[in-house]
C-alpha positions in Angstrom: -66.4 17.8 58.9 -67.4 13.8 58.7 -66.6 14.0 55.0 -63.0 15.5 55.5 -62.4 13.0 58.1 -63.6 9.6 56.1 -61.3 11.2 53.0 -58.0 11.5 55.3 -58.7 8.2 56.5 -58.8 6.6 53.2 -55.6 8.7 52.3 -54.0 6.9 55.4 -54.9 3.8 54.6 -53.2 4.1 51.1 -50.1 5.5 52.6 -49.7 2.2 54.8 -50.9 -0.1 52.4 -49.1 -2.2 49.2 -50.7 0.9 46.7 -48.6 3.4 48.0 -47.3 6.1 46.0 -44.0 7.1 45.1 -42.9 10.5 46.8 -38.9 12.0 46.5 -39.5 13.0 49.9 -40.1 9.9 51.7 -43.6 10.6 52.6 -47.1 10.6 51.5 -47.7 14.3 51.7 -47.6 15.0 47.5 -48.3 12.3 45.2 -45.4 12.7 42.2 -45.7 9.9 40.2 -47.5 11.7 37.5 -45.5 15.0 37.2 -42.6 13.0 37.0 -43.4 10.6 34.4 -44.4 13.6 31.8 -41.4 15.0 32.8 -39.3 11.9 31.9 -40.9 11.7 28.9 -40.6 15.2 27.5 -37.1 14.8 27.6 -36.6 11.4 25.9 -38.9 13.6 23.0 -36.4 16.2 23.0 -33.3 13.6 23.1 -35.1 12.5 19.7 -35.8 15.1 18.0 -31.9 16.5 18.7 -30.9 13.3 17.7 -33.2 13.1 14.5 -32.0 16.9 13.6 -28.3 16.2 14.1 -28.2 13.1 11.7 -29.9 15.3 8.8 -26.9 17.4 8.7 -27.9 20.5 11.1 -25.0 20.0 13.7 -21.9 21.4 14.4 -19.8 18.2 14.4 -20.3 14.8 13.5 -20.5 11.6 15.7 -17.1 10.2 15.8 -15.8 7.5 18.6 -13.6 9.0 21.6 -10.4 10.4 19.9 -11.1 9.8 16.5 -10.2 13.4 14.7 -13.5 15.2 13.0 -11.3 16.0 9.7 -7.8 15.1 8.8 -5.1 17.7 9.4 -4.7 20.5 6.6 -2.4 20.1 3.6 1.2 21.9 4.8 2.0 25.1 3.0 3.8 25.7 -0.7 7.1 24.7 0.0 9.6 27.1 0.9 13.3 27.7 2.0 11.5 29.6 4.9 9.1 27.1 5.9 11.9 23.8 6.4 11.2 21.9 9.4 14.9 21.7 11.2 14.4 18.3 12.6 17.2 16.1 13.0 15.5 12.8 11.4 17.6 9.9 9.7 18.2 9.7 6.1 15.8 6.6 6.4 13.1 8.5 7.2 13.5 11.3 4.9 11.9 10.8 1.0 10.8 7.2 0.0 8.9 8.1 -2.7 8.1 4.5 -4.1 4.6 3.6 -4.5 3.5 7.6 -4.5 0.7 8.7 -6.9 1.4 10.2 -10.1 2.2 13.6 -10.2 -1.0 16.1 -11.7 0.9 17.5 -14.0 2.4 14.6 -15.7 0.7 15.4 -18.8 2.8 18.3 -19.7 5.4 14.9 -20.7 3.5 14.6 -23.3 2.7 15.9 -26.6 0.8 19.4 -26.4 1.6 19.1 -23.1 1.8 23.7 -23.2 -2.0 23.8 -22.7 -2.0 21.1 -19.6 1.0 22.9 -18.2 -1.1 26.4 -18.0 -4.0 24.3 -16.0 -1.7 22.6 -13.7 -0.4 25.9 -12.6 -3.8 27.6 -12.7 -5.0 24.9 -10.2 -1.9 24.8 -8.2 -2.6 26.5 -4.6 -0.5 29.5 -4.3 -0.2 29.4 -8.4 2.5 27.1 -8.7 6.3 28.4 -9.4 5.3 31.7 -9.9 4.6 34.9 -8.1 1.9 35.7 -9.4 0.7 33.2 -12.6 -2.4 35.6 -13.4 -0.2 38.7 -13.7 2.8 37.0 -15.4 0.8 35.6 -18.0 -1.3 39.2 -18.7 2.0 41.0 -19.2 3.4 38.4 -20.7 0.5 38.5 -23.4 0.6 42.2 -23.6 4.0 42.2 -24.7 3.8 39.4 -27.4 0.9 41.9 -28.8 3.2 45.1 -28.3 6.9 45.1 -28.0 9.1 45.5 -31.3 13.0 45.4 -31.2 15.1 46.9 -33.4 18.5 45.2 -34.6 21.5 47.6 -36.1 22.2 46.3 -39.1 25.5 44.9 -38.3 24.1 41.4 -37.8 23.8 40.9 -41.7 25.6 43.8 -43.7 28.9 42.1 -45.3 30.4 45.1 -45.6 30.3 46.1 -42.3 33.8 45.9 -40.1 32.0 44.5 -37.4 29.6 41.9 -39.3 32.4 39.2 -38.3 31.4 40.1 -34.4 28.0 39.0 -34.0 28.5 35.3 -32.8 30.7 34.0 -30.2 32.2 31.5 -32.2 31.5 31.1 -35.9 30.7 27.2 -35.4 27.5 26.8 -33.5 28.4 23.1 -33.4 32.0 23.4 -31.6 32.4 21.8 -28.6 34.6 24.9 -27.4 30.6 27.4 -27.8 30.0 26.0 -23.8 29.4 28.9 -21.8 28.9 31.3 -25.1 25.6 28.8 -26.2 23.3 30.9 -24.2 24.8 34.0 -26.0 24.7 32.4 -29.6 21.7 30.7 -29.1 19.4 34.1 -28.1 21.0 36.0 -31.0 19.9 33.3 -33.3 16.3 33.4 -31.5 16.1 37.0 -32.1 16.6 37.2 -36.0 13.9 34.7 -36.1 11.0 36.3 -33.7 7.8 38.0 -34.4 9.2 40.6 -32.5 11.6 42.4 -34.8 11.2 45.4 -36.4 13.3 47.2 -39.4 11.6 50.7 -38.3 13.8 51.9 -35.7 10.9 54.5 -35.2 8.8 52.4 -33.8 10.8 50.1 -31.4 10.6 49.9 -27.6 14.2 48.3 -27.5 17.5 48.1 -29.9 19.5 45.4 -29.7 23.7 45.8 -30.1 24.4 43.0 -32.0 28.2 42.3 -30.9 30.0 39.4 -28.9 32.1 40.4 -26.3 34.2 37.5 -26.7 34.8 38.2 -30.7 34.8 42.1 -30.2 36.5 42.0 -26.5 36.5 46.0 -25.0 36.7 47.5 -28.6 35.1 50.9 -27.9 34.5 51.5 -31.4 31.1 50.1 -31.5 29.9 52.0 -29.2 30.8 55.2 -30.5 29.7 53.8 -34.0 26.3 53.4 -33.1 25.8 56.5 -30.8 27.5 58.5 -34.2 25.4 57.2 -37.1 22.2 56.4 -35.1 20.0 59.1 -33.7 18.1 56.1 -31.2 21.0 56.2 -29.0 20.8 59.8 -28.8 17.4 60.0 -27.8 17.9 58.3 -25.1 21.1 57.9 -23.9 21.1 54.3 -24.6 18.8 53.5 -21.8 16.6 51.1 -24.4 19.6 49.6 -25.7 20.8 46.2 -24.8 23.3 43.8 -25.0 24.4 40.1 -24.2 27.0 38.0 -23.4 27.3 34.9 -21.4 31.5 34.5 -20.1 33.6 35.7 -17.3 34.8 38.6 -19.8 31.6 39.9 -19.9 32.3 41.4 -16.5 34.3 44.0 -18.0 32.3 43.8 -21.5 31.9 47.9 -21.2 34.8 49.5 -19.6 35.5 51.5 -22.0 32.2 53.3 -23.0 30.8 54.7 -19.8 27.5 55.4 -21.5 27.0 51.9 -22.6 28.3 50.4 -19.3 25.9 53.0 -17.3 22.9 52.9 -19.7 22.4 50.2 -22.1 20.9 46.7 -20.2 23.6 43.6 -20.2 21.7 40.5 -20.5 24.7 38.7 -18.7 25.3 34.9 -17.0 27.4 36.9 -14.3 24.8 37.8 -12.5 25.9 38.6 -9.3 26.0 41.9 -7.0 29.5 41.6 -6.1 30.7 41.8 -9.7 32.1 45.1 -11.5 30.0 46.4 -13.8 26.7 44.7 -13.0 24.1 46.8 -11.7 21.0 44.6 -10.4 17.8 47.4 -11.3 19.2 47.7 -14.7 20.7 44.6 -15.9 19.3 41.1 -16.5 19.9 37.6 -15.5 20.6 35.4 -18.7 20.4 32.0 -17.9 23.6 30.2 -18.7 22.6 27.1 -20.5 24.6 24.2 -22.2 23.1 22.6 -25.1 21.7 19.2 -24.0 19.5 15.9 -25.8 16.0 16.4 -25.1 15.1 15.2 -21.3 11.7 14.7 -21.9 10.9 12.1 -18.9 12.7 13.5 -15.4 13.7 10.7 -13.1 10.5 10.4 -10.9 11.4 11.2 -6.8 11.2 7.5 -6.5 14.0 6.5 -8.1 16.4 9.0 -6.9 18.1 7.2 -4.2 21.0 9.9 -4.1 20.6 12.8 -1.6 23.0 15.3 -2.9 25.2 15.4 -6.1 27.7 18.0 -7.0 31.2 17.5 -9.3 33.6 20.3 -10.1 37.3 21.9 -9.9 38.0 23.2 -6.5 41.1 25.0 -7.2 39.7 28.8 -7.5 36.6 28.6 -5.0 37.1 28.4 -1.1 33.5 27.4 -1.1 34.0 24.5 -3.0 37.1 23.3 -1.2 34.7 23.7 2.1 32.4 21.7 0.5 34.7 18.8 0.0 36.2 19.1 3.3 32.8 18.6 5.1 30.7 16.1 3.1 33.1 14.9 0.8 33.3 11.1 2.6 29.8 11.4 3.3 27.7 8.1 1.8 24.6 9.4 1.3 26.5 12.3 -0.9 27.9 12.3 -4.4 30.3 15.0 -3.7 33.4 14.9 -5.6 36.3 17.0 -6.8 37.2 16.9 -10.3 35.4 14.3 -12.4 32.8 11.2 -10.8 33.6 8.1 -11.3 30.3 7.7 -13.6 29.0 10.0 -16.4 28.4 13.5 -15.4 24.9 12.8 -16.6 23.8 10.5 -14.1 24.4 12.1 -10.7 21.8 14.6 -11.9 19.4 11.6 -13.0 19.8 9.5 -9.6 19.8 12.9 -7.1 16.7 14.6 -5.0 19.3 17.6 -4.8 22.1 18.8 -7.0 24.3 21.7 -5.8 25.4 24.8 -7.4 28.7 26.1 -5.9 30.8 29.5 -6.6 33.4 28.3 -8.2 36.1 31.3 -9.6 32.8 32.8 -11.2 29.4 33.0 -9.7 27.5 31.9 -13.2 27.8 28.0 -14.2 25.4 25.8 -16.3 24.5 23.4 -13.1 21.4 25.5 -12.1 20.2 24.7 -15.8 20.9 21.4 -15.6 19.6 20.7 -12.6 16.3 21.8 -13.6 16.6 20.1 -16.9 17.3 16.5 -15.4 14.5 17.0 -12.9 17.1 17.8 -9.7 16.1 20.3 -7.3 18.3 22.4 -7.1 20.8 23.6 -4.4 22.1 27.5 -4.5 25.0 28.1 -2.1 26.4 30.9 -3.4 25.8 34.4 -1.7 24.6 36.9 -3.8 23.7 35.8 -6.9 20.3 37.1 -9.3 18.8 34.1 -10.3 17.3 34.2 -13.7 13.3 35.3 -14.4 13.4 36.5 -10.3 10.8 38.8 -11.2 8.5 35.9 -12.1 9.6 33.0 -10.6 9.6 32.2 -7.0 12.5 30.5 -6.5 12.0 29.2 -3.4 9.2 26.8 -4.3 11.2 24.7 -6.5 15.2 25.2 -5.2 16.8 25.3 -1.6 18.6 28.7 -1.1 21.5 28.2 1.9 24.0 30.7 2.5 27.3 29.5 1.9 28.6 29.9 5.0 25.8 27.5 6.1 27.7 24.6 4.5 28.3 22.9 7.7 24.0 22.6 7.9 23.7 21.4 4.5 22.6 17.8 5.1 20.5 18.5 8.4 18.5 21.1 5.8 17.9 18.8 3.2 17.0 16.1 5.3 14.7 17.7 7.2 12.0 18.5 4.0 8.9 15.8 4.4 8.7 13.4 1.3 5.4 15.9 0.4 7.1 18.9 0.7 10.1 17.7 -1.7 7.3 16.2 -4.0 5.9 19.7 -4.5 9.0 21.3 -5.2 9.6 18.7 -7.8 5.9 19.2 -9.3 7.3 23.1 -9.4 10.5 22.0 -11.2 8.8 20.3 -13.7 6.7 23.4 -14.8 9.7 25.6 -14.7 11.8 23.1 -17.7 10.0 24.9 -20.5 11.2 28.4 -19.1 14.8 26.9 -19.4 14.9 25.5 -23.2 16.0 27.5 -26.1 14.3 27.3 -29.5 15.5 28.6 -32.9 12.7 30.2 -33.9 11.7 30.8 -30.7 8.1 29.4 -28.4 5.8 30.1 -26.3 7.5 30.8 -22.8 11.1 29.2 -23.4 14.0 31.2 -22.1 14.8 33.9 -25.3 10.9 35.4 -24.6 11.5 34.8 -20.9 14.8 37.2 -20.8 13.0 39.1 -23.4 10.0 39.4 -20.8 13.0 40.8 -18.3 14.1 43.3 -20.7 10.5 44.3 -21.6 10.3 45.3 -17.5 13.2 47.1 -17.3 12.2 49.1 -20.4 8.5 49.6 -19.0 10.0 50.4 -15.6 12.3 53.3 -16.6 9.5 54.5 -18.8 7.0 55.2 -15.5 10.4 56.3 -13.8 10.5 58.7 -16.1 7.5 59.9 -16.8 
């Protein structure tokens, strides 16, 4: 008992003295001051060590200031007609492209520029102007190795009455061949291609060798080559094709139902809405002018025109639209008839050029659009572009319906500057697809309408079988 009492004593004395100790509860009943001190200090040991483990890499996020983004927004999709953002900004703010960085595949400028082309597009995201690049390329390959065309030998026998009938125009050089080049200028292709064959026995496709504009609706041919050769026979003249590349080609079979119903029509008239063209069985010939080598596209920088388009009016309402609504516009070069500066040019000094129904569907502009580095504008409803299968359109052209004219400008407008940029990376690695060559290369447009043929074939073969 007298120990207990002289030990509460001393506590006493210590609770009313300068030693006291520090107690959360006012009092002197539990002494805390150790307990909390450990405590203190485990946690500055964990802060530390969380710290320690967070700067070698084994957080979740990284230590940024107060509003300061942890990565920088993602890239925007591949550009497409779908995808526009319909903003109303100014022209001001809309593509100034000076003082961008140099396009990736530049190099395809240059010499051997084929093999640099097929690595752009392999490390494009979303494989560049294609569908599917991979795919493409494997057929494409497959066919090189396998396809063989037959020609009826009306091409070169003198004595032949139609041997006169196998070019448009017996001058490749006249300036009157225009529209008919693309027409000429295959033919020519094909007598010089790995791909012919004089063994009728072993060829996937014949070719017809006649023009339509020499020959016109003579049915003879026709019945000719369905009499003296048993090819058209065997099938009916579903692996038999055609081409021609004018206006008259619209009515090119009229009067041979099997060849208008069987046979393919590589045509430039191209449209849905036309007599005599049937979509799943014909093909889209591109309709190509000849032009000098354009081997250095106007870069987006210095293309300080919006829009260019020049052409008659007098057969297209679309056209006369056209003019109505953005003819007087300044940022435009929109003009009826002739511009006031070579023809050339507007292509060169545009970010967009315009294709426009005029009294037909199929004109040269979409060519030369791509060739001059414009991208290009389709307003016309309708219409099977050329290579669909394999080219997706809508990442290198703007696709509006023409009774959309009224929201032309507030479309174009509205694509960012990288946005346009890509669709002018895709334009560049579509040019090759739209050059002929005599003899032909690599993927220029006679093995690219060739590689449309080849699917049609292919296709009615598994339809068949």
């Amino acid at each position: 008992m007298r120990t207990s009492r002289r030990r509460r004593r001393r506590w006493d004395r210590a609770c009313n003295g300068s030693a006291k100790p520090f107690s959360l509860l006012g009092s002197c009943n539990i002494p805390l001051a150790p307990p909390l001190l450990l405590l203190f200090l485990s946690l500055a040991a964990v802060t530390l060590l969380f710290c320690k483990f967070a700067s070698l890499g084994g957080g979740a996020t990284t230590n940024l200031p107060v509003g300061t983004p942890a990565a920088p927004p993602p890239a925007p999709p591949s550009s497409t007609a779908a995808s526009i953002n319909h903003s109303e900004p100014s022209l001001r703010a809309v593509p100034s492209f000076s003082g961008d960085p140099p396009l990736r595949n530049a190099a395809i400028l240059s010499e051997g520029g084929a093999m640099e082309e097929e690595k752009s597009v392999e490390g494009r995201r979303g494989g560049g102007p294609y569908h599917e690049w991979g795919l493409f390329r494997e057929g494409f390959e497959e066919m090189m190795k396998t396809l063989k065309i037959f020609v009826y030998p009306d091409a070169r026998n003198a004595s032949s009455p139609f041997a006169g009938v196998f070019l448009p125009h017996p001058n490749p050089s006249n300036p009157k061949l225009g529209n008919y080049y693309s027409e000429h200028i295959f033919k020519l292709a094909l007598l010089h291609s790995s791909l012919l064959t004089s063994d009728h026995q072993e060829a996937h496709l014949f070719f017809m060798p006649f023009s339509i504009n020499a020959l016109r609706n003579d049915p003879r041919y026709a019945a000719k080559v369905s009499r003296e050769f048993v090819s058209w026979n065997a099938s009916g003249g579903v692996d038999h094709f055609y081409v021609s590349c004018h206006s008259v080609g619209r009515d090119a079979a009229a009067r041979h139902r099997e060849l208008r119903d069987n046979a393919i029509h590589a045509c430039c008239s191209s449209s849905y809405f036309q007599r005599n063209y049937v979509a799943h069985k014909d093909v889209a010939l591109p309709q190509i002018w000849p032009r000098q080598p354009e081997r250095t596209p106007e870069p987006p920088g210095a293309r300080k025109r919006l829009v260019f388009f020049a052409g008659r009016i007098q057969n297209s309402q679309v056209r006369r639209e056209l003019i109505s609504q953005w003819g007087n516009d300044t940022s435009m070069d929109v003009f009826s008839g002739n511009p006031p500066f070579p023809y050339e040019e507007g292509f060169r000094r545009s970010r967009f050029c315009l294709h426009v129904k005029g009294y037909e569907v199929n004109t040269a502009r979409i060519s030369d659009s791509i060739h001059y580095g414009c991208v290009p504008v389709i307003l016309s409803n309708y219409y099977e572009l050329p290579f669909a299968s394999v080219l997706d359109w809508s990442k290198f052209s703007v696709i509006i319906n023409h009774r959309d004219i009224v929201k032309l400008k507030q479309v174009l407008i509205s694509f960012p500057p990288r946005m346009y940029l890509a669709m002018y990376e895709n334009l560049l690695l579509v040019r090759r697809h739209f050059v002929w060559h005599v003899p032909p290369k690599g993927y220029d447009s006679f093995h690219m309408t060739v590689h449309q043929l080849w699917l049609r074939r292919m296709a009615h073969l598994g339809h068949v079988s």
